[in-house]
C-alpha positions as CSV (number, residue, x, y, z in Angstrom):
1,X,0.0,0.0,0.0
2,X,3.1,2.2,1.0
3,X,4.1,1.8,-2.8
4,X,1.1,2.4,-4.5
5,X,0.4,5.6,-2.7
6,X,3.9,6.8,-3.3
7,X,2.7,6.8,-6.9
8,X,0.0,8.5,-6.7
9,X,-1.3,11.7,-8.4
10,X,-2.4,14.7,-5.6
11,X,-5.9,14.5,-6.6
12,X,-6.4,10.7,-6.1
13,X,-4.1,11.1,-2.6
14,X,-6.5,14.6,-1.9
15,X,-9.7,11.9,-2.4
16,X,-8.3,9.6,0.2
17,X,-7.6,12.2,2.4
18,X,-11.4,13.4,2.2
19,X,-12.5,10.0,2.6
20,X,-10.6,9.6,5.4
21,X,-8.9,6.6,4.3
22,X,-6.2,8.3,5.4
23,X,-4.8,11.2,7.7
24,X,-2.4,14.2,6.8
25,X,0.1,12.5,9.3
26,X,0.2,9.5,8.0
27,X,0.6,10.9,4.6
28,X,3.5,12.6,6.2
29,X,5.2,9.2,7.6
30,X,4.4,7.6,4.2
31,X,6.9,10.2,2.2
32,X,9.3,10.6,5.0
33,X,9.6,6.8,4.7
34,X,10.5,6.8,1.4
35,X,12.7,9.6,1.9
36,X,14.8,7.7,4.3
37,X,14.7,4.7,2.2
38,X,15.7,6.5,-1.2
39,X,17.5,9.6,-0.9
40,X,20.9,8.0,-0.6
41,X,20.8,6.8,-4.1
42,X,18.8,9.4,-5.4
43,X,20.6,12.5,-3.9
44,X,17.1,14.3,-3.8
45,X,16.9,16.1,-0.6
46,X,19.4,18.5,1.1
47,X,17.4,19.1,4.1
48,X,14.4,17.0,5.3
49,X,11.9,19.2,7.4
50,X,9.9,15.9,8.3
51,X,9.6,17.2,12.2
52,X,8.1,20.2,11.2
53,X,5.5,18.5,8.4
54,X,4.4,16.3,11.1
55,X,3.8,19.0,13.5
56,X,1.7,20.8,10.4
57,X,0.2,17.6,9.9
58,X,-1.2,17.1,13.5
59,X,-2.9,19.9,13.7
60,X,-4.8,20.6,10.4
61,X,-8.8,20.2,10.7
62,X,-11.7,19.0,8.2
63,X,-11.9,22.9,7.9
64,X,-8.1,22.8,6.7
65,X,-8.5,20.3,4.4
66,X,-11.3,22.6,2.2
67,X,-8.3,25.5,1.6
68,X,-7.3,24.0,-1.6
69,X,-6.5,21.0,-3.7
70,X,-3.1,20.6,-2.1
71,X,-4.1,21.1,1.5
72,X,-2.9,18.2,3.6
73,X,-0.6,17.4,0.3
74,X,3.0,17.2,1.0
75,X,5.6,18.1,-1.4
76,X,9.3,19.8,-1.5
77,X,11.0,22.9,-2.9
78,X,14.1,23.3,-4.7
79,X,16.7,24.9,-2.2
80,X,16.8,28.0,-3.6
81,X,13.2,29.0,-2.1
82,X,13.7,30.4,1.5
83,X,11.7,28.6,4.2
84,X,11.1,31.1,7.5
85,X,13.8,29.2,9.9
86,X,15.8,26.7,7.5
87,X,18.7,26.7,5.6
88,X,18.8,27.9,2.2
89,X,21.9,26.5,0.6
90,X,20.8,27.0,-2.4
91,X,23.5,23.3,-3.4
92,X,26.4,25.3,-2.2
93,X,29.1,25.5,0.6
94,X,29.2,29.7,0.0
95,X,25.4,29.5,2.1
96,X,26.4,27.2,4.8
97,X,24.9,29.3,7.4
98,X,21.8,31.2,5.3
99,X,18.9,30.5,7.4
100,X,15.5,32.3,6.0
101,X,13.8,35.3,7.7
102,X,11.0,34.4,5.8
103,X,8.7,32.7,3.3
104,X,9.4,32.9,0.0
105,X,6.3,33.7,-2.1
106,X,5.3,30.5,-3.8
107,X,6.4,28.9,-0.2
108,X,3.7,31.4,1.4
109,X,1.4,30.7,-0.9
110,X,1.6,27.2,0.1
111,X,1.4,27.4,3.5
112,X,-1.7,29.1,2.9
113,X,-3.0,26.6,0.9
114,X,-1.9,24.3,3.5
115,X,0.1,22.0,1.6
116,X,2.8,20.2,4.1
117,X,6.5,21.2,2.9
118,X,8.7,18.4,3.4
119,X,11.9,19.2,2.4
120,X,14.7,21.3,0.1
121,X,15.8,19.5,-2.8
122,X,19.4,19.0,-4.2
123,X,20.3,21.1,-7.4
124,X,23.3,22.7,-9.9
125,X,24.9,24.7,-7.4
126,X,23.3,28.2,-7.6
127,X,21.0,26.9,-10.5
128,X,24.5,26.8,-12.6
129,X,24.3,23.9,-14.8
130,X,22.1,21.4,-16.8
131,X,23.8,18.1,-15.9
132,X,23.3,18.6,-11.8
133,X,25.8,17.9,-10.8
134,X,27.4,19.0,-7.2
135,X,30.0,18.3,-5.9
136,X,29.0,19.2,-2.4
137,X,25.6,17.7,-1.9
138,X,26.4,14.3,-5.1
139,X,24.7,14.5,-8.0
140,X,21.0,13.2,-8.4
141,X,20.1,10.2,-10.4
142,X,17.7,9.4,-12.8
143,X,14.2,7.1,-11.1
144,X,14.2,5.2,-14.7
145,X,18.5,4.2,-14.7
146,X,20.3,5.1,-11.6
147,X,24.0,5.2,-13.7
148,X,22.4,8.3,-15.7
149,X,21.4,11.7,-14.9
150,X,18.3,13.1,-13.5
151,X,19.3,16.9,-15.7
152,X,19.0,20.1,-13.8
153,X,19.5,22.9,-12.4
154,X,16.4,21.3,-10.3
155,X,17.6,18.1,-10.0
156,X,16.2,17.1,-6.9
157,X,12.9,18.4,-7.5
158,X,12.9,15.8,-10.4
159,X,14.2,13.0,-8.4
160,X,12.0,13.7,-5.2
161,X,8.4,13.3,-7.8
162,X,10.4,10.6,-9.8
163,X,11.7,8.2,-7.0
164,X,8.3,8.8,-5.0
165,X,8.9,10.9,-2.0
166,X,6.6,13.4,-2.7
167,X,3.9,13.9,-5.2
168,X,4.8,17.2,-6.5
169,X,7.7,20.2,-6.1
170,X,8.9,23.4,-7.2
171,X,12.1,24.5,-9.2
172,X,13.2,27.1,-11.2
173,X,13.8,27.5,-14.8
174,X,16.0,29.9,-16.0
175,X,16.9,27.9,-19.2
176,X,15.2,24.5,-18.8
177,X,15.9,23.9,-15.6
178,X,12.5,22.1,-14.6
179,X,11.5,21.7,-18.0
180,X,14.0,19.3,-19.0
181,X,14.8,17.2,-15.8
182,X,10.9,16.7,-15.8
183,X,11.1,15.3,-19.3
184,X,14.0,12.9,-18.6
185,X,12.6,11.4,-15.6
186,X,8.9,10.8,-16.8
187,X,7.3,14.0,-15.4
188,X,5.0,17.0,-16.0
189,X,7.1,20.6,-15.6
190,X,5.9,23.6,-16.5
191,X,7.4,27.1,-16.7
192,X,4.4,29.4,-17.0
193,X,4.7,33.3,-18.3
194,X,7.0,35.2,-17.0
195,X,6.3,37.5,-14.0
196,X,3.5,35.1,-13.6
197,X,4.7,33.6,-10.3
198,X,6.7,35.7,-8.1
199,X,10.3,34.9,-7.7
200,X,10.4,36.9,-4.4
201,X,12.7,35.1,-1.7
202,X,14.1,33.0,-4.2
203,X,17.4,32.8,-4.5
204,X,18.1,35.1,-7.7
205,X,20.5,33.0,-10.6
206,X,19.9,36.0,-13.9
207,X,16.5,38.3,-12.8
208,X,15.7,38.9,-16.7
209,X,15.6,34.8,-17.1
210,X,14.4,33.4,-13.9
211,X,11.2,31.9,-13.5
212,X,9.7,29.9,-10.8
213,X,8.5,26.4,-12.0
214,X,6.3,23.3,-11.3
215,X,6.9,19.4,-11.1
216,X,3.9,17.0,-10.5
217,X,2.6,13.1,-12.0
218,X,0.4,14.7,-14.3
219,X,-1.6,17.4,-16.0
220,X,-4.3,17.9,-13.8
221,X,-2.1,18.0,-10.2
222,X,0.2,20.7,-12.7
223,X,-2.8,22.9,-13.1
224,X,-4.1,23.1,-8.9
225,X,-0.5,23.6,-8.1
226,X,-0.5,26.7,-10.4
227,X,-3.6,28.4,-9.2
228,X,-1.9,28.3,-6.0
229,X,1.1,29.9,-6.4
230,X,0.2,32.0,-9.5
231,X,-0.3,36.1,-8.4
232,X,0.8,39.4,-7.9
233,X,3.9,40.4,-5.3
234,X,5.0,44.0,-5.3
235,X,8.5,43.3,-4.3
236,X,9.2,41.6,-7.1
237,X,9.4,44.0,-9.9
238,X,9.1,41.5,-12.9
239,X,5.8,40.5,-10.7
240,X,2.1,40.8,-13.6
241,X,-0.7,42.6,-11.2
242,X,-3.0,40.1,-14.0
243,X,-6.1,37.7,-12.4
244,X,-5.5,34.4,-11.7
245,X,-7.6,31.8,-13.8
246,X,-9.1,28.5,-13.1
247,X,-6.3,26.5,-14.5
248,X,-8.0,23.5,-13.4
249,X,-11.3,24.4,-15.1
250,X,-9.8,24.7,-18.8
251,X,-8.8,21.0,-18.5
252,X,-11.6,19.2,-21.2
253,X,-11.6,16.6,-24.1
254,X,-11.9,19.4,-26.9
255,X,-8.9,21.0,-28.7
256,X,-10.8,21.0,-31.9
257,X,-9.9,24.1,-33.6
258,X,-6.5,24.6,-32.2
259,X,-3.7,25.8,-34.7
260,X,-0.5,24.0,-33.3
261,X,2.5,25.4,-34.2
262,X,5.0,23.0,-36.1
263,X,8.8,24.6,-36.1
264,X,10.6,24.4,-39.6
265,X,14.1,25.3,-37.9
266,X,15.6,24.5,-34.6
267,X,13.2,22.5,-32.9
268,X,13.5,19.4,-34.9
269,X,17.4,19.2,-36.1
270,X,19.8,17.0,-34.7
271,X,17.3,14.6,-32.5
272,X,17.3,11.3,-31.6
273,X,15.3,9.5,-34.4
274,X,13.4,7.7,-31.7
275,X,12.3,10.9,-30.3
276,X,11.1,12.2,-33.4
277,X,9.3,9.4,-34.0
278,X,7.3,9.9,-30.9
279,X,7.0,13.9,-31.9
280,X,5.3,12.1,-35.1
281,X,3.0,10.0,-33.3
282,X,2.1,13.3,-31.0
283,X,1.2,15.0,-34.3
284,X,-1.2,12.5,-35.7
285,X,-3.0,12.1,-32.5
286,X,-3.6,15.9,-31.9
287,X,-5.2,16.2,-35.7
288,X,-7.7,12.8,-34.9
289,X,-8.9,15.3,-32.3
290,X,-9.4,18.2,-34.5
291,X,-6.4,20.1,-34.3
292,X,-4.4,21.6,-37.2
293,X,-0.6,21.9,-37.9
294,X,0.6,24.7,-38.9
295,X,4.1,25.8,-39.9
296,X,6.3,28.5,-38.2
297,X,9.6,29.3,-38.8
298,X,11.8,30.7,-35.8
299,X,14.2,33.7,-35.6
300,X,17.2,32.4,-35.8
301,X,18.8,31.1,-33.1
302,X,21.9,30.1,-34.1
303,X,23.4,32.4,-31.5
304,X,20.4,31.9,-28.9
305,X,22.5,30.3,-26.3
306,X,25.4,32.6,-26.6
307,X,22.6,35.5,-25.7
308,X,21.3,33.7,-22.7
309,X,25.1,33.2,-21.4
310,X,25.9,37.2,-22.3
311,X,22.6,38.1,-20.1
312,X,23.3,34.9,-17.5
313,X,26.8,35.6,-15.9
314,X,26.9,39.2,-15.9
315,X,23.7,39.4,-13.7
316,X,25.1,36.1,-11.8
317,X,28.3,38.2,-10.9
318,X,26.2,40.8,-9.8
319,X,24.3,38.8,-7.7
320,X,27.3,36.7,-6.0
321,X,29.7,40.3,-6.0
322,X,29.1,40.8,-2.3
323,X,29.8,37.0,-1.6
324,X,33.2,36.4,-3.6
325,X,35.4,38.9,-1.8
326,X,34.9,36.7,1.5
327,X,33.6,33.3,0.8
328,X,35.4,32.8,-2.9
329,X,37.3,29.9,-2.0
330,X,33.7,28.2,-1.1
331,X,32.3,28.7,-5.1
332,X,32.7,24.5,-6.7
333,X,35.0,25.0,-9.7
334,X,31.8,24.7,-12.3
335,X,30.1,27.8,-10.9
336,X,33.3,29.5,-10.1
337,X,34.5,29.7,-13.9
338,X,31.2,30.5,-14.9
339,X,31.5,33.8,-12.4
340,X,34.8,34.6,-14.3
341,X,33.2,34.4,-17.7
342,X,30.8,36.8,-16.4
343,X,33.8,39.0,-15.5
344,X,35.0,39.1,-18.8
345,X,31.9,40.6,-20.4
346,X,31.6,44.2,-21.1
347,X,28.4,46.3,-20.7
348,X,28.6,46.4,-24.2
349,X,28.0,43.0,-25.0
350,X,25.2,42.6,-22.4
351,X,23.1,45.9,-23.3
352,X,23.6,43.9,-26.9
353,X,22.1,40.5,-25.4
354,X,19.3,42.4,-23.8
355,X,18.6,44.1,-27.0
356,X,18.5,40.4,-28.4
357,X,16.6,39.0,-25.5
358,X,13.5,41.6,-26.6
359,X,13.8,41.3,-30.3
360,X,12.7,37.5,-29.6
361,X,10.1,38.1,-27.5
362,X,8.7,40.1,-30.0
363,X,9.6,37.9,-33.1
364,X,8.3,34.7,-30.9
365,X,5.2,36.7,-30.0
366,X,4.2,37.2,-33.4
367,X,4.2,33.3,-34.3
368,X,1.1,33.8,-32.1
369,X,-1.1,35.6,-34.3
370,X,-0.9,32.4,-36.9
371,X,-0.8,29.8,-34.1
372,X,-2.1,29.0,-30.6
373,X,0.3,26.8,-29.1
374,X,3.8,25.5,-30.4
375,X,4.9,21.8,-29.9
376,X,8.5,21.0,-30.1
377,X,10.7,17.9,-28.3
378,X,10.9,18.9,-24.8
379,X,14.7,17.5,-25.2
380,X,17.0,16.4,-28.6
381,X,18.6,13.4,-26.1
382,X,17.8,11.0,-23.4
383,X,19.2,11.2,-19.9
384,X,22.7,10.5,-20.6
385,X,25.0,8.6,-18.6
386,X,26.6,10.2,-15.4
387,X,29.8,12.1,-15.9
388,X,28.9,12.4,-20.0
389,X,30.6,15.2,-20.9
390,X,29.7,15.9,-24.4
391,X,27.2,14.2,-27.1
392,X,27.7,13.7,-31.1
393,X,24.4,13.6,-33.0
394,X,24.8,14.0,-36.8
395,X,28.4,14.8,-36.9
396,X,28.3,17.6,-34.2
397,X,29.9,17.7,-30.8
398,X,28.1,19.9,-28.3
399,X,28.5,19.9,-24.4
400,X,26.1,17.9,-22.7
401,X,24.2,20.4,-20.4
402,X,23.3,22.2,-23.9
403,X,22.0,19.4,-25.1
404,X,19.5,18.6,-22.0
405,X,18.7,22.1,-22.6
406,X,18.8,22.9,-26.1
407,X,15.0,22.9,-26.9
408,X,14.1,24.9,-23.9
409,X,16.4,27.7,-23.4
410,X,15.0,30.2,-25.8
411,X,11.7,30.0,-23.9
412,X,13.3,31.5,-21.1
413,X,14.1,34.7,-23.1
414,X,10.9,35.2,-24.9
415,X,8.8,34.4,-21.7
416,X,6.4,32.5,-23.3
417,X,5.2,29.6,-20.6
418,X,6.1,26.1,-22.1
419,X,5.1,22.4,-20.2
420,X,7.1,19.6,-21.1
421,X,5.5,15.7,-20.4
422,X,6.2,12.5,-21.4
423,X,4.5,10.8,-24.2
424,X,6.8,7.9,-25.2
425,X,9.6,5.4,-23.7
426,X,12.4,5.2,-25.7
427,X,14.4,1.6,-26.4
428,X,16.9,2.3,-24.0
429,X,14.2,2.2,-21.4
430,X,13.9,6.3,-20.7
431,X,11.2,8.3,-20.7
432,X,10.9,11.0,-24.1
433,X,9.0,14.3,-23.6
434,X,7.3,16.7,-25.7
435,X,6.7,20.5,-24.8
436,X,4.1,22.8,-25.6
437,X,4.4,26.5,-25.4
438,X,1.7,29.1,-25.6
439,X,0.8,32.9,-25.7
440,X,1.5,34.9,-22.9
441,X,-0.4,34.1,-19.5
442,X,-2.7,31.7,-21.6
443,X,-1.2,28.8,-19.5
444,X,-4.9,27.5,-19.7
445,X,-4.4,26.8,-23.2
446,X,-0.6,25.1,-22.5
447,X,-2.5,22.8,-19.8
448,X,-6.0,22.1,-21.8
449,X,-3.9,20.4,-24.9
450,X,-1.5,18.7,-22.4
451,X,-4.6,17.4,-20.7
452,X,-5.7,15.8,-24.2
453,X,-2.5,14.1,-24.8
454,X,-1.8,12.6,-21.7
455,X,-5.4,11.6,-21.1
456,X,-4.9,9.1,-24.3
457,X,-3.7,5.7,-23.3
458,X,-1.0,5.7,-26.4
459,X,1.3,8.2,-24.6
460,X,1.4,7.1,-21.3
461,X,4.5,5.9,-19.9
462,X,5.0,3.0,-16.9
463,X,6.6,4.1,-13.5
464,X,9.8,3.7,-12.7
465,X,11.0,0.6,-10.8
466,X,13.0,2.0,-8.0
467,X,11.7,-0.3,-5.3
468,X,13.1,-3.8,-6.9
């Protein structure tokens, strides 16, 4: 039984909970459990908080349990979201002593809702890096094949969903970085619109590409955890002061009508056959159910990544400047070079990647009047093995963390919000993922079409087998 529930979505544990099949505590023991059990492979969690979820636990009422679909729900948070009273280490040895003053917004949020936080989860140090790996904390491991990588920056928050010890968590994306460790271990992520979720008390990687992000079993948990922390915080200053919809209420059978956006550059070059074979089979299935495809052809974005990097390390230096003079023997290596780069860059080049960073969002934008949503791999490659350092696919080299990352990055920079799920298990017995990306703060849209996929038996994918 311990197992099963493990697996389970948040509604179907939510009905169990309202049935009182089951109590919040128990809930609690059930995922602490399997924390204990897995996290030493899996390199999930940094810091368990399974004292204070029991003590949240005991005490919530019938009353409690009304607030909102996650109420009595636990689930974890990458550790770069403060928690009032617990270390934010955001995977690093330069924060060994950051305890929280406070809640970070989406954190708040939660507590409101009444959802049980259980622990901080392992990542990239400072959100640095694809791959996740850390040399402090170990690098986490993919639920489906422990000897490759679960991807990052939010590696953990992966890992924690994939390996069952919580049934949902939050990341951040600032390139991909809950996007595409979601779609390597079998999950849904989503990185809605920026601005659309504060990213107040959350450890800052690049403010213009930051954005806060969601991991959950499906489409339909995805959608509750949004409307939760989706709103408005005047601190932030990237923060929308827009409504916040009924996510879960746009989720129907019907996406007749819908004009999906087919890329004729980028998005399908240099991919795992096997992968686009499954994008093929997503295509046929969407257009039985009365969507069209329609072709749109991308800026380019030949020099998309070397923009994000321009805009990335400058801001990064900026926002570890007052740590380096005292703690800069603490940076790992990885992050450490990376601050360097950023020290090499003139204001020049930066005001020039900003300037870039724009003309997408209003290029991308545009491929909106013709289309509603765009679907594209959510990744060109499987989870690769650990310590991979680069991959070949058609005759090109290219660094592994670009790869994880290559489909997903640009989203970052035009905003747009973009979901990534699996749809199909490739041969070598990994999960492959598809993303779709939509308008600005039409997330509904992004969700409703997900919905339609993933509630057609062809693209659903088996659990991992991580208990022998």
């Amino acid at each position: 039984m311990t197992n099963e529930i493990a697996f389970e979505t948040v509604r179907a544990l939510k009905s169990r909970l309202d049935t009182r099949e089951i109590t919040p505590t128990e809930l609690v023991e059930v995922f602490a459990e399997r924390i204990a059990r897995h996290n030493d492979q899996s390199k999930a969690f940094i810091t368990v908080t399974d004292k204070t979820a029991r003590r949240v636990a005991e005490v919530l009422t019938r009353d409690d349990l009304e607030r909102s679909p996650f109420a009595g729900i636990p689930y974890a948070s990458k550790d770069l979201f403060d928690i009032e009273g617990v270390l934010t280490s955001a995977g690093s040895r330069v924060f060994h002593d950051r305890i929280a003053t406070e809640d970070a917004f989406a954190i708040a949020q939660m507590r409101e809702a009444n959802g049980i936080n259980l622990g901080k989860t392992n990542l990239h140090e400072f959100a640095y890096g694809a791959t996740g790996e850390n040399e402090v904390f170990g690098t986490c491991v993919n639920a489906y094949d422990p000897s490759r990588l679960a991807g990052g920056s939010s590696s953990g928050s992966a890992a924690a969903v994939a390996f069952g010890m919580v049934p949902a968590s939050l990341g951040t994306d600032t390139g991909g970085s809950v996007r595409a460790p979601a779609a390597l271990n079998g999950l849904v992520g989503l990185k809605p619109t920026i601005g659309r979720v504060p990213t107040t008390g959350v450890v800052p990687y690049s403010w213009t590409l930051d954005h806060v992000g969601i991991m959950t079993r499906d489409v339909a948990d995805c959608a509750d955890l949004l409307g939760i922390i989706a709103g408005h915080d005047p601190r932030d200053p990237g923060s929308q002061n827009l409504p916040v919809e009924d996510y879960a209420a746009a989720l129907d059978d019907d996406i007749s009508g819908l004009r999906i956006g087919i890329p004729t550059n980028f998005y399908y070059e240099r991919t795992d056959p096997e992968i686009l074979a499954a994008m093929e089979e997503v295509k046929s299935f969407v257009t039985t159910k009365g969507a069209s495809l329609v072709p749109v052809t991308f800026p380019d974005l030949e020099h998309s990544r070397a923009v994000s990097l321009t805009v990335q390390m400058p801001e990064a230096l900026s926002a570890h400047s007052a740590y380096l003079q005292d703690r800069g023997e603490l940076y790992g290596q990885d992050f450490r070079a990376g601050l360097a780069l950023g020290q090499t860059l003139l204001a020049e080049h930066y005001v020039r990647a900003k300037r870039f960073v724009e003309l997408y969002r209003q290029e991308t934008n545009a491929l909106f009047d013709e289309v509603d949503l765009i679907l594209t791999p959510a990744t060109p490659e499987i989870a690769q093995k650990l310590g991979t350092v680069k991959t070949t696919r058609d005759g090109v080299e290219e660094a592994v963390g670009n790869a994880i990352t290559r489909f997903t990055t640009f989203f970052n920079m035009s905003g747009h919000p973009a979901l990534t799920m699996p749809c199909a298990m490739h041969s070598e017995g990994l999960p492959i993922g598809l993303q779709l990306v939509g308008r600005y703060f039409e997330e509904g849209t992004v969700l409703h079409a997900a919905f339609v996929i993933e509630n057609d038996g062809a693209f659903s994918i088996p659990l991992p087998n991580v208990d022998g």
